[in-house]
C-alpha positions as CSV (number, residue, x, y, z in Angstrom):
1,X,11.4,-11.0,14.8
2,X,11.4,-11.1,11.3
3,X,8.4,-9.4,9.0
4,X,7.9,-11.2,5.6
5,X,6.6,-8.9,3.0
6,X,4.8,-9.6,-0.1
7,X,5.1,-7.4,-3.2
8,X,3.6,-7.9,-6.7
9,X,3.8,-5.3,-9.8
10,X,0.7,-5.7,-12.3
11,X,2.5,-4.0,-15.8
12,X,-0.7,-5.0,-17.4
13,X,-2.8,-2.9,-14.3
14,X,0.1,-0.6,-13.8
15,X,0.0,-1.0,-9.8
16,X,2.2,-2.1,-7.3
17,X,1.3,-3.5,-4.2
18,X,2.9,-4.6,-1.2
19,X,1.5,-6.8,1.8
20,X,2.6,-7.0,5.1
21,X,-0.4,-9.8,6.1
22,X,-2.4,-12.3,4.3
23,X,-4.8,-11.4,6.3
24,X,-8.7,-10.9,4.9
25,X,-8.9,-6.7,4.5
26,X,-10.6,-3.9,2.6
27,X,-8.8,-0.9,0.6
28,X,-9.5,2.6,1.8
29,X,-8.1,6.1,0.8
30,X,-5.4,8.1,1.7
31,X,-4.0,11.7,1.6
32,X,-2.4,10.8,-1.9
33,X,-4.7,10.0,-5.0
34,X,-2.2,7.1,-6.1
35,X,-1.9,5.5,-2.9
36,X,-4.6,2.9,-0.9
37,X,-3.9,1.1,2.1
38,X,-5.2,-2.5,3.0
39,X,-6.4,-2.5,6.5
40,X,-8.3,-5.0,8.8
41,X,-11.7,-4.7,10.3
42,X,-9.6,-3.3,13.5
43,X,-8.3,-0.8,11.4
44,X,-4.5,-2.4,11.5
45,X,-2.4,-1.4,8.3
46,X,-2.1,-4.9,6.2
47,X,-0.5,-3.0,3.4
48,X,-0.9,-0.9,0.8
49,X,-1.1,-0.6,-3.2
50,X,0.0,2.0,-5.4
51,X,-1.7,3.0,-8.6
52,X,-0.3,4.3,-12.1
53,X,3.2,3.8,-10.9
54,X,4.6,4.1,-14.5
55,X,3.3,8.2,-14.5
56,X,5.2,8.9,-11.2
57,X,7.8,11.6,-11.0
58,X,11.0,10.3,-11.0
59,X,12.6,13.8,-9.6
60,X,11.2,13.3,-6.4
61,X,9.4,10.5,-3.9
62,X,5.9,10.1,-4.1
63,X,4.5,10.8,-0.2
64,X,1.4,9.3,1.6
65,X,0.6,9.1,5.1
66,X,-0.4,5.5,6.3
67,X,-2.1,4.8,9.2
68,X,-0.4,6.3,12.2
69,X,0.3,3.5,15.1
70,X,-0.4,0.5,12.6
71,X,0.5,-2.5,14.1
72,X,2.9,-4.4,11.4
């Protein structure tokens, strides 16, 4: 079964996010300071943004931890 998966880049905002659902959600936390994740009210991972993406490192891959067992 094919996933479709959305993913816009705001230059002016300087995020990047990436959606696995259209559906209705809420952004909450995670372990990394430039990382949110879009879940439902269920708690299933919908997607996830990430924020300053122009001051990442480029030596190495920027590392969050999403929710474990999401359903995608």
């Amino acid at each position: 079964m094919a996933t479709t998966v959305k993913v816009w880049f705001d230059k002016e905002g300087d995020f990047l996010e990436v959606l696995f659902s259209d559906k209705p959600g809420y952004m909450r936390e995670t372990d990394s300071d430039a990382v949110m994740e879009r879940v439902d009210e269920q708690g299933n991972l919908l997607g996830f943004s990430i924020m300053q993406v122009s001051k990442l490192a480029t030596d190495k891959p920027l590392v969050a931890e999403l929710l474990s067992g999401a359903k995608i």
